[in-house]
C-alpha positions in Angstrom: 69.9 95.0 -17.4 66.3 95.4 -18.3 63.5 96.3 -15.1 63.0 93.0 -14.7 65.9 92.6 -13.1 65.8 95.1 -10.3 63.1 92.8 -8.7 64.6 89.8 -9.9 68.0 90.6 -8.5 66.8 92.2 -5.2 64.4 88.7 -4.6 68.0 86.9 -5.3 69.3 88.3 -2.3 66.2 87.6 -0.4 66.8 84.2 -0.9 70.8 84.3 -0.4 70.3 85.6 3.1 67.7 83.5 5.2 69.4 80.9 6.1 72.7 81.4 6.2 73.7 80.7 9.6 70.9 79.6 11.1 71.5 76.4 10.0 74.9 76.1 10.9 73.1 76.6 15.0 70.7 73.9 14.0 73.6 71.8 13.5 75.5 72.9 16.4 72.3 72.0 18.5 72.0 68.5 17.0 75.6 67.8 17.7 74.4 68.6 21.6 71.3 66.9 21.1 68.3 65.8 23.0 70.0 63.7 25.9 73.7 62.5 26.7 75.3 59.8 24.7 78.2 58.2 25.9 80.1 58.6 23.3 79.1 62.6 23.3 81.9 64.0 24.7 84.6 61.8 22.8 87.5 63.1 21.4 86.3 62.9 17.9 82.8 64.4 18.4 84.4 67.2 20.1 86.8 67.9 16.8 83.7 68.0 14.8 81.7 70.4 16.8 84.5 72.6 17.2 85.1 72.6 13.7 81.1 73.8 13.1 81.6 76.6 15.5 84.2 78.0 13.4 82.0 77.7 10.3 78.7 78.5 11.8 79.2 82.3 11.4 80.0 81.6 7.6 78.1 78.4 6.2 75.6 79.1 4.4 73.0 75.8 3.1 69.3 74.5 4.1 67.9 73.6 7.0 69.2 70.1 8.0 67.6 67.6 10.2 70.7 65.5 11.8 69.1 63.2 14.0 71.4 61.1 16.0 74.3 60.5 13.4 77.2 62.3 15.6 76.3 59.9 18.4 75.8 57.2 16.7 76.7 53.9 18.4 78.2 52.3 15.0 81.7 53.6 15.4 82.1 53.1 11.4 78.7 55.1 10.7 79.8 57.5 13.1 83.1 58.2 12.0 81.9 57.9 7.9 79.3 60.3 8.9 82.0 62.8 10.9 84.4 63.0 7.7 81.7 63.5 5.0 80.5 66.6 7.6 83.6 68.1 7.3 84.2 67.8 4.0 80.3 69.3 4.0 81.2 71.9 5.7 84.0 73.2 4.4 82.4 73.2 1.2 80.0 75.8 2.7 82.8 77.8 4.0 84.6 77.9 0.1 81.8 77.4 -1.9 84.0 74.6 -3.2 81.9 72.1 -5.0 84.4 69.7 -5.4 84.4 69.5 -1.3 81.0 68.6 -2.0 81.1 66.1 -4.5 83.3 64.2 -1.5 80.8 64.8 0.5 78.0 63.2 -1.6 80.4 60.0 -2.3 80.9 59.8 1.7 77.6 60.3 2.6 76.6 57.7 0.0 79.0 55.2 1.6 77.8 55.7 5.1 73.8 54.9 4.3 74.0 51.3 3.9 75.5 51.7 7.6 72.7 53.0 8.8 70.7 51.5 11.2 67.3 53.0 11.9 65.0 55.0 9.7 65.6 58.5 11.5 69.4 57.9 10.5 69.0 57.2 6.9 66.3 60.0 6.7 68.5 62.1 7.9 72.0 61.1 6.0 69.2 61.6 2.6 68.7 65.5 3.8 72.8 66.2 4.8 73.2 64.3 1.0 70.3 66.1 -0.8 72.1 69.5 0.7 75.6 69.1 -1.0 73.4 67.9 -3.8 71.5 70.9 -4.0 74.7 73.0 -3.5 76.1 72.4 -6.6 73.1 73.0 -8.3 72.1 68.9 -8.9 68.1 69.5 -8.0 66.7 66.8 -10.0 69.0 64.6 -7.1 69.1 66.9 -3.9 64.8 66.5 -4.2 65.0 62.9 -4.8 67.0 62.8 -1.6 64.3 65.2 -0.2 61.8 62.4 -1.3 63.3 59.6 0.2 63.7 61.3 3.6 59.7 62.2 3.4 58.9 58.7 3.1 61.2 57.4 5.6 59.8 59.9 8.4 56.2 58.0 8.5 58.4 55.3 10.1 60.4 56.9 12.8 59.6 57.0 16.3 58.9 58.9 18.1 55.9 61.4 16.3 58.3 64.9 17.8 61.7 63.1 15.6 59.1 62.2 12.9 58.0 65.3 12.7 61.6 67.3 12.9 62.9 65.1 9.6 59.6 65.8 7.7 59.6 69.2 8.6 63.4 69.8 7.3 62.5 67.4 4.3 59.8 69.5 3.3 61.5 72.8 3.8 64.5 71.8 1.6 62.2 70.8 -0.9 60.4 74.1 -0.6 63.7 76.0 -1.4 64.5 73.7 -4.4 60.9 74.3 -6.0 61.5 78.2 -5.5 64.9 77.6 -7.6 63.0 75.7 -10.2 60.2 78.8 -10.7 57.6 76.5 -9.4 56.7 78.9 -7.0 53.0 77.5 -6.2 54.5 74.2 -4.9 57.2 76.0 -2.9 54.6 77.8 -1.2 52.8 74.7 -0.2 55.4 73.0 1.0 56.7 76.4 3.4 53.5 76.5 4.8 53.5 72.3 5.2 57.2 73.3 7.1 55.9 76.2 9.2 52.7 74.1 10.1 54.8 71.0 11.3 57.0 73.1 13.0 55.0 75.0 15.6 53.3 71.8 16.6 56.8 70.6 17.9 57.3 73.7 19.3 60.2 74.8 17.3 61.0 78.2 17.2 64.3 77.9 15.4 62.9 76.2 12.2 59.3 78.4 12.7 61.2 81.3 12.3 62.9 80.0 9.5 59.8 78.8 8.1 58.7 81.9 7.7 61.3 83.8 6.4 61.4 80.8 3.5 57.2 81.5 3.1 58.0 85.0 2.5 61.1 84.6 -0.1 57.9 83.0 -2.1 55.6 85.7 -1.6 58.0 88.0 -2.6 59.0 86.0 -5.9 55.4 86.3 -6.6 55.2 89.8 -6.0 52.9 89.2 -3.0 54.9 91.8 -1.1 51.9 92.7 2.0 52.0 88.2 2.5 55.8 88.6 2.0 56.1 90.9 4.8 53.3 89.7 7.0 55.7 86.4 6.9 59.4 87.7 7.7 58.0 90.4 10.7 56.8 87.0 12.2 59.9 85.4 11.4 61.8 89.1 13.4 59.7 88.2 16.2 59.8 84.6 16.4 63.8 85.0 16.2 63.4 88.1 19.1 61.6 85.4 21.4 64.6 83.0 20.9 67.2 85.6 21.2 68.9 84.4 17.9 70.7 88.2 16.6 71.8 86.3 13.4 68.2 85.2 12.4 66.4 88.7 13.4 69.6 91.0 11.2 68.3 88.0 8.0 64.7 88.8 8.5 65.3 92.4 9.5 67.7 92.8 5.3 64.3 90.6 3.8 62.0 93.3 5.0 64.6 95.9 3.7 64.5 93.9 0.5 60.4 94.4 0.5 60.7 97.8 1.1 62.9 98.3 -2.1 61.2 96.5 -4.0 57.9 98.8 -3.1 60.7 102.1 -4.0 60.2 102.9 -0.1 64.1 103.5 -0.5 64.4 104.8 3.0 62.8 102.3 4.8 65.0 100.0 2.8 68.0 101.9 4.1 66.8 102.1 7.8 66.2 98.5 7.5 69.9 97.6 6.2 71.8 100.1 8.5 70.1 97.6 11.3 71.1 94.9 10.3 74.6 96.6 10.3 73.8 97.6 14.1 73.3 94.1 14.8 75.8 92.6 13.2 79.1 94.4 13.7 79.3 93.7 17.7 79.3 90.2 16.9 81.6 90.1 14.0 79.5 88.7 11.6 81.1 89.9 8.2 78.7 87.8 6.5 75.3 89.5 6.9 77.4 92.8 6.9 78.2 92.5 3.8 75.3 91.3 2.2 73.8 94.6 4.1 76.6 96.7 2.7 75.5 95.0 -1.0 72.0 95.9 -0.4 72.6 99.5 0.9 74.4 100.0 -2.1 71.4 99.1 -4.3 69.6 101.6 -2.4 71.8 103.9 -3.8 71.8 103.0 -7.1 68.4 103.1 -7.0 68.6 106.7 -6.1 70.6 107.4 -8.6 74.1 108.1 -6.2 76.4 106.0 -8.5 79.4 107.4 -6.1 77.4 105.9 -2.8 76.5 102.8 -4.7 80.2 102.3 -5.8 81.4 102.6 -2.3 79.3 100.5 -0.5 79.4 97.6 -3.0 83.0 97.7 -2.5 83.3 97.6 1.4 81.1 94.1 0.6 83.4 93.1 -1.9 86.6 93.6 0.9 84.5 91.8 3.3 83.3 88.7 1.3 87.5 88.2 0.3 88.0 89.0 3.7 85.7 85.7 4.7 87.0 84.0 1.4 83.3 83.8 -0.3 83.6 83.6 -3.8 80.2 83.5 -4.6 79.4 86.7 -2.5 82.2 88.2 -4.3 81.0 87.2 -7.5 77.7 89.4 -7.0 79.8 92.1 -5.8 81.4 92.3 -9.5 78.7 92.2 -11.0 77.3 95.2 -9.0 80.4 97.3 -9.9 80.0 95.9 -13.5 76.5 96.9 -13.5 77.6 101.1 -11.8 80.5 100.9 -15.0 77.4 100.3 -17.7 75.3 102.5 -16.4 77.9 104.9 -16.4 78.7 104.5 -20.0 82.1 102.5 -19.1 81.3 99.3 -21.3 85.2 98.0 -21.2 85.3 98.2 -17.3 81.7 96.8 -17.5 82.7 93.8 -19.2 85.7 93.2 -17.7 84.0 92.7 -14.2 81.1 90.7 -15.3 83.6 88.7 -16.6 85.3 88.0 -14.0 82.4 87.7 -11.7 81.0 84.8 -14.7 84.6 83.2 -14.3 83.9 83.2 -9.9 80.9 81.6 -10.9 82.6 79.1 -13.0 85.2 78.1 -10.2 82.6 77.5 -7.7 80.1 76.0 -9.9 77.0 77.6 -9.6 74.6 77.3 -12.6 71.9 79.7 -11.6 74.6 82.2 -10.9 76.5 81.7 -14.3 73.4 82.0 -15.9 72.3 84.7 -15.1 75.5 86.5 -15.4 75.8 85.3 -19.3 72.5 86.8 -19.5 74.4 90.2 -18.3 76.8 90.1 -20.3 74.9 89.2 -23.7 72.9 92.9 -22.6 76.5 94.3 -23.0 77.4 92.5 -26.2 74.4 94.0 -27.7 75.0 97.3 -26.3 78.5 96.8 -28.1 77.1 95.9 -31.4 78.2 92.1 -31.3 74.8 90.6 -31.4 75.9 87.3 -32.8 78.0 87.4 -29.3 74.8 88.3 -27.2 73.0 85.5 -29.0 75.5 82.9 -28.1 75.5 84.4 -24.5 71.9 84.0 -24.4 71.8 80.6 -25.3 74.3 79.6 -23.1 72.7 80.7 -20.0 69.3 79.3 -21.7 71.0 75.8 -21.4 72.4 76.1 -18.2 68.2 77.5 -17.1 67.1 74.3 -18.8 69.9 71.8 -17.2 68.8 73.3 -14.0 64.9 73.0 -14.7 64.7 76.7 -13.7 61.2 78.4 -14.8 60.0 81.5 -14.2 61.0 85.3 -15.3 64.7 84.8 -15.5 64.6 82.1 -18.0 61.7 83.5 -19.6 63.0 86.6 -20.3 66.4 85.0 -21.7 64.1 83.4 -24.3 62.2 86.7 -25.4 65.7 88.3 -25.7 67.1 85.4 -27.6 63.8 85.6 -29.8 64.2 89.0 -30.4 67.7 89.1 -31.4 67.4 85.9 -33.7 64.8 88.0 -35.2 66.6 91.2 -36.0 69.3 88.9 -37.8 72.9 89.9 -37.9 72.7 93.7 -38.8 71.2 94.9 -35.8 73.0 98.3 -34.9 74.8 99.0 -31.2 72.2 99.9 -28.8 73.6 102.8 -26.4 71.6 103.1 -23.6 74.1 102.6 -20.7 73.7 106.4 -19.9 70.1 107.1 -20.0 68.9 104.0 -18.7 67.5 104.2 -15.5 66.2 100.6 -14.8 69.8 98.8 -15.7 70.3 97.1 -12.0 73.4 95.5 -11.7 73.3 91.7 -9.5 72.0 91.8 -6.2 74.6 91.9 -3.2 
């Protein structure tokens, strides 16, 4: 994989990591939300919340503004609502899309239900989430949209505020995915801004560690870390040890991206600290992934090898395809740069296929676009061209800009160029910038 790449895949992770559980808290606190309903402690709510404890430690999805939907006095709403969470959930958990697809059609079916604007604004974000899950942006930020303009009608300003602030988060993420990096920015800072006026640390922190994803893709690393050693404080203040082991792996992320390798390390073995006396196999592994680019990076292919594999075990220990999927690719990427093409292919190939299963576009993407380096490698350049255009389409489908797609489309130019006769490239050896996927 060319140097672009080593950024690109290291800012992937970045992004993989923020919020993966802090979410799943946000929810747990909205199911115990700001006073007592009677109908809080029912049988049914308590199913529900006990079923997001379980997940909260493996979910991974935006921020998520929930208002009073498991209270809700509607008994249908309320129950619509429940079963659509669940199925919401659980497609978290799996990365199962088709989970989320249910969710979308049960969600649909419980807005006309709803009965005040803070419950419809906040069944558009739950929606625009599975939406933006299996990779449907175009529909996720028109859920975003409608949610925005239902918050200048809810009452009070502090619940207002809340479903704007998650709206405009969620759109923020969505508008990173699409390259449009200068409007994801805007809308971080609208997020961060909205939420310390309410006096929410939870979603600041968050905030923050979302504003400096941005300034990373952007290559603004001194703004990038600026943003997530606020976000480590603002999650030290709260006492939340998921949140500061998520910003503690971003600034590890920074680091390697500046080459300060052992910072990046010190950073990682942290989060490691952290996370092991709680159990949290999640952010371990996504630690273990990143140590193991630290190591590739160094150039100790043996280290690298190992620690991408204890996050492989972990994420099939969890059942997370799609942290197992970058875990392949890893390997695959150690096996080309080793000179092992046939091993190399036949992971990235099955990481493309785990891709496949749980539907992610940007994923399968940018995995085709691995693979067609390989085919060329090979000397099957009609291959890498087909490769490329695949994961061009999928780009394209997705709206993605920026330097993934772009450099798909010099590639593709380049080969298209050379014709049919161009001769295997064999670099696997000597190349020093081939980074496999980001754990």
């Amino acid at each position: 994989m060319p140097a672009w790449a080593v950024a690109a895949t290291i800012l992937g992770a970045i992004g993989a990591v923020v919020t993966i559980a802090w979410c799943a808290w946000v929810a747990v606190r909205a199911f115990r939300h700001r006073h007592d309903p009677p109908l809080a402690t029912k049988p049914d709510i308590d199913a529900v919340s006990e079923q997001i404890k379980v997940l909260e430690e493996q979910v991974s999805h935006p921020p998520e503004y929930l208002d009073g939907l498991p209270e809700a006095v509607n008994d249908t709403l309320r129950a619509a609502y429940q079963e659509a969470r669940v199925l919401q959930l659980e497609g978290y958990q799996a990365q199962n899309a088709e989970r989320h697809r249910e969710a979308v059609e049960q969600f649909t079916r419980a807005l006309p239900l709803a009965e005040t604007d803070s419950q419809r604004a906040a069944l558009h974000i739950v929606r625009g989430n599975s939406l933006d899950s299996i990779g449907d942006w175009s529909a996720a930020m028109d859920d975003y949209q409608a949610a925005l303009r239902l918050s200048q009608d809810i009452s009070p300003p502090e619940e207002a505020n809340s479903a704007r602030a998650a709206a405009l988060g969620d759109l923020g993420l969505v508008y990173r995915r699409r390259g449009d990096l200068e409007q994801a920015e805007e809308l971080q800072k609208q997020c961060l801004e909205i939420n310390r006026r309410i006096n929410n640390r939870s979603g600041e922190a968050t905030a923050a560690n979302n504003l400096g994803n941005v300034y990373a893709d952007r290559g603004c690393l001194e703004r990038a870390e600026e943003q997530y050693k606020q976000a480590l404080e603002a999650y030290r203040r709260i006492r939340e040890p998921l949140g500061q082991a998520r910003a503690l792996g971003n600034l590890g992320n920074v680091y390697s991206l500046r080459g300060d390798l052992k910072r990046a390390e010190e950073h990682y073995s942290q989060v490691l600290e952290i996370c092991r006396p709680i159990d949290d196999r999640m952010d371990q592994a996504n630690a273990f992934g990143n140590l193991g680019n630290v190591y590739y990076l160094r150039g100790d292919l043996k280290q690298a090898e190992e620690h991408y594999r204890q996050a492989l075990e972990l994420f099939r220990r969890i059942s997370n395809p799609l942290g197992e999927a970058k875990q392949l690719g890893n390997l695959g990427g150690i096996y080309a740069r080793r000179g092992d093409l046939d091993r190399a292919e036949e992971h990235q190939k099955q990481a493309l296929g785990m891709f496949r299963r749980i539907e992610d576009p940007l994923g399968q993407a940018n995995q085709l676009a691995s693979l067609s380096l390989l085919a060329e490698q090979r000397g099957r350049p009609e291959e890498a061209r087909r490769l490329l255009r695949e994961a061009l389409a999928l780009y394209e489908r997705m709206g993605a800009g920026g330097e993934g797609p772009d450099t798909v489309r010099a590639a593709l130019r380049r080969l298209e160029e050379a014709g049919g006769e161009e001769k295997p490239r064999h670099r696997a050896r000597k190349q020093k910038d081939q980074e496999p996927p980001a754990g």
